[in-house]
C-alpha positions as CSV (number, residue, x, y, z in Angstrom):
1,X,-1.2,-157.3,90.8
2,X,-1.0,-155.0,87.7
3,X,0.8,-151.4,87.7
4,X,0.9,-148.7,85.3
5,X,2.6,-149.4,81.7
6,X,5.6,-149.1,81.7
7,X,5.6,-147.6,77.9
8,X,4.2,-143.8,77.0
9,X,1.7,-143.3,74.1
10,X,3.2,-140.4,71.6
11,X,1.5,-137.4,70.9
12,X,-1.5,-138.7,73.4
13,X,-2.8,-134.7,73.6
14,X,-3.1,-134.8,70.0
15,X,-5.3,-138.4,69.8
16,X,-7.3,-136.6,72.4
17,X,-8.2,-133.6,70.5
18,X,-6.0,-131.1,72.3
19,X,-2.8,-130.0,70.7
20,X,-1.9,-129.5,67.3
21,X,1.6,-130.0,67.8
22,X,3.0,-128.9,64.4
23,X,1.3,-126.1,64.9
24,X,3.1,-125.3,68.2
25,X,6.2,-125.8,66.9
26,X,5.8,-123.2,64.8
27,X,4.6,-120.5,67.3
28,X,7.4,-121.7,69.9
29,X,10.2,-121.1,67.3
30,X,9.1,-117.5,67.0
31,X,10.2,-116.9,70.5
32,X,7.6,-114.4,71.1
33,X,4.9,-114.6,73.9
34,X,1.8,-116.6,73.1
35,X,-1.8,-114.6,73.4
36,X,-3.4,-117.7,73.8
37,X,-7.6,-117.0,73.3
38,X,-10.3,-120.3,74.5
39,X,-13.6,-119.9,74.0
40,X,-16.6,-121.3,75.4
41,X,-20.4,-120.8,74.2
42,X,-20.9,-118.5,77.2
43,X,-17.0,-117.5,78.4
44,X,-13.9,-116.0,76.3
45,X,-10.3,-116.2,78.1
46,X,-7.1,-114.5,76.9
47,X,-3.7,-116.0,78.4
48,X,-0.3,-114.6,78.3
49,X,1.8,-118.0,78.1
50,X,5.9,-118.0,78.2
51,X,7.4,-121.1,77.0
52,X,9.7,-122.9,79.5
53,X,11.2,-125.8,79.0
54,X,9.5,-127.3,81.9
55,X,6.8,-126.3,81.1
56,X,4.5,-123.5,80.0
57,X,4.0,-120.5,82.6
58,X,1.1,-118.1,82.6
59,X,2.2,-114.5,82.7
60,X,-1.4,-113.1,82.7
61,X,-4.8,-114.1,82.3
62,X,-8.3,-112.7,81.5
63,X,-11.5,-114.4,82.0
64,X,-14.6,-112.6,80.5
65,X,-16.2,-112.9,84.2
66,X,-14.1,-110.3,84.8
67,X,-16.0,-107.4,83.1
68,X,-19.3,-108.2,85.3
69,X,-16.9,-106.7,88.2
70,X,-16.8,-103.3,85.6
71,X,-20.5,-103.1,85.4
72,X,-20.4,-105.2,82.5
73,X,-24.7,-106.2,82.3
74,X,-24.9,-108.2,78.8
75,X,-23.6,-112.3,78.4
76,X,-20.1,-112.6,78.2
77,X,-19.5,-114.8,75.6
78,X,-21.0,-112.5,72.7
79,X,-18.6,-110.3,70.3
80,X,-18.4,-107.3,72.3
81,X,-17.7,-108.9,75.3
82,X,-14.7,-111.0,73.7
83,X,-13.2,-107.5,71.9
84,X,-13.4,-106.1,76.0
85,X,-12.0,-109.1,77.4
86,X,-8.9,-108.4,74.9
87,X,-8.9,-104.8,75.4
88,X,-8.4,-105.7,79.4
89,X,-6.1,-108.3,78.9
90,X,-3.8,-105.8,76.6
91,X,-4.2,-103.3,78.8
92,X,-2.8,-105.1,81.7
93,X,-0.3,-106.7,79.5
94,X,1.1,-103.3,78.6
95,X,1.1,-102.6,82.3
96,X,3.5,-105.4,83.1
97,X,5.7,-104.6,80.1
98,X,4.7,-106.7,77.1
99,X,4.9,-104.8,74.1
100,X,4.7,-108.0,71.6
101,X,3.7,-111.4,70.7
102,X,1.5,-113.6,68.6
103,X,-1.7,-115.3,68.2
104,X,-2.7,-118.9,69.6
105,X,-6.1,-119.9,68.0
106,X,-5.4,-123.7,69.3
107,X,-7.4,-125.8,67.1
108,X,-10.3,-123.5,66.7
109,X,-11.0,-123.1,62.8
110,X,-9.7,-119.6,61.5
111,X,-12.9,-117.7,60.7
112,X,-13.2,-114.1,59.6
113,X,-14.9,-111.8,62.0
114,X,-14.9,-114.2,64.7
115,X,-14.8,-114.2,68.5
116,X,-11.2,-115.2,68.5
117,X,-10.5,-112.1,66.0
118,X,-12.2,-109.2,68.4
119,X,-9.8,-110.3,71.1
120,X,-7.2,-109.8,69.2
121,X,-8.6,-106.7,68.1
122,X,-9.0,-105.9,71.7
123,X,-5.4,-107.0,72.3
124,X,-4.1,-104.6,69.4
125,X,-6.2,-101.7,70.3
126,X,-4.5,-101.4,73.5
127,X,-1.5,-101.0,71.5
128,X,0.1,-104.7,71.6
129,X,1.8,-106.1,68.6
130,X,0.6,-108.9,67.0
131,X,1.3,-109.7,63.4
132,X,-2.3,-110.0,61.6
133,X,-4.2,-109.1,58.3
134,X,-6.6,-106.1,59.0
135,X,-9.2,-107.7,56.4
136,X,-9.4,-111.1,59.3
137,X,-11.1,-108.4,62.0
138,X,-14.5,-107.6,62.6
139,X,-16.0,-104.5,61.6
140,X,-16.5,-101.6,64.2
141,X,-20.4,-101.9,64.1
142,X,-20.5,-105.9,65.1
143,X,-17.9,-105.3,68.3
144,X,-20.0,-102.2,69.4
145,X,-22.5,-104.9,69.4
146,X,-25.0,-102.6,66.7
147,X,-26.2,-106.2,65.2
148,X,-27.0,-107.7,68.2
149,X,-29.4,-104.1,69.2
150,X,-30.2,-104.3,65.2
151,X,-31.9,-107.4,65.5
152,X,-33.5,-106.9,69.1
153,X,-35.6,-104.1,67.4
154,X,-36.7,-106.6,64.2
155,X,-38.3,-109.3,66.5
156,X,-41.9,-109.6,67.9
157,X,-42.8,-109.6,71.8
158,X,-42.4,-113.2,72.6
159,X,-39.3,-113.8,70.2
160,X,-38.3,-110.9,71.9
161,X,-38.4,-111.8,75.4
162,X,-37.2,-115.4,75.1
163,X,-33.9,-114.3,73.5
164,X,-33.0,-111.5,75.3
165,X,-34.1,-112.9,78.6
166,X,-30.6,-112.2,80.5
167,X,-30.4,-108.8,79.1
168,X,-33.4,-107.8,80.3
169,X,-32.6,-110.0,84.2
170,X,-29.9,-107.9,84.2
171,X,-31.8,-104.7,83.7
172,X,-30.2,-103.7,80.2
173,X,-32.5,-103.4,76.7
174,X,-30.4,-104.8,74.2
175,X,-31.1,-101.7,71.8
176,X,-28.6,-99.8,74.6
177,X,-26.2,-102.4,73.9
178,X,-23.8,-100.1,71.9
179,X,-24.1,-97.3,74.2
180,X,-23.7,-99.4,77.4
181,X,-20.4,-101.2,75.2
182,X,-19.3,-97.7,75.1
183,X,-19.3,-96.7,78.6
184,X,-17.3,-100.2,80.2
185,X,-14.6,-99.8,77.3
186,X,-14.1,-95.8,78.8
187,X,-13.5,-98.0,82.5
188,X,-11.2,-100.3,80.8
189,X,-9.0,-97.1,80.0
């Protein structure tokens, strides 16, 4: 009968896609706490991750799913929903007495204005420290969500009603977007 190998593949996570590992390094050395942001094409999650040598432990964690409990009506994977899902997770990080820490991307590709980069705007909004350049950050029109209600207004009927078909399910026109954006970020505090 055959058992398991008795030898252990190196850096297996990284073969499989996973974990940068330099990378890691890097952002354990600091010593700070990790913000760690996954996305998904319909999801965003924040994490607040203390290294252990044991083992990683999750201090906090966020799940875009959450805002549909605040009234939140639009999909939660869009821009505005990833800058509230940051806002929420900073705001409950300040509550349990994080003041500081730093950005893990993962191996997501650094792009300007992204998803990744409204959570973090989220994060530093509600007054967390995390060392960034201002010019990486989205704009204040694109995580109000002004684009998304922009463009709604541009397309014909049918275009119209394909697209925005879980807006409109969930009883929101996506021109009220912005406004709408504006009232669950006055829940979030």
């Amino acid at each position: 009968m055959r058992g398991k190998p008795t030898y252990r593949v190196p850096h297996r996570r990284r073969r499989e896609g996973k974990t940068d590992y330099r990378l890691r390094l890097r952002l354990l050395k600091s010593g700070k706490l990790r913000f760690v942001v996954r996305r998904s094409l319909r999801h965003i999650q924040v994490q607040v991750i203390e290294y252990r040598p044991d083992g990683d432990r999750t201090i906090l964690a966020v799940h875009s799913c959450r805002l549909k409990k605040l009234g939140w009506k639009a999909p939660c994977g869009n821009l505005p929903a990833a800058y509230l899902t940051g806002l929420l997770a900073g705001k409950l990080a300040k509550e349990k007495g994080i003041q500081e820490g730093i950005l893990d991307m993962g191996l997501y590709p650094s792009v300007k204005g992204s998803r990744i980069y409204a959570s973090l705007k989220g994060l530093v909004d509600a007054g967390i420290r995390i060392p960034h350049s201002p010019e990486i950050l989205p704009d204040e029109k694109r995580i109000k969500g002004e684009h998304i209600a922009e463009w709604a207004k541009k397309l014909e009927k049918e275009r119209y009603q394909r697209f925005f078909s879980e807006y409109l399910k969930a009883g929101l026109k996506p021109e009220d977007l912005p406004k709408h954006f504006e009232e669950i970020k006055k829940k979030i505090g």
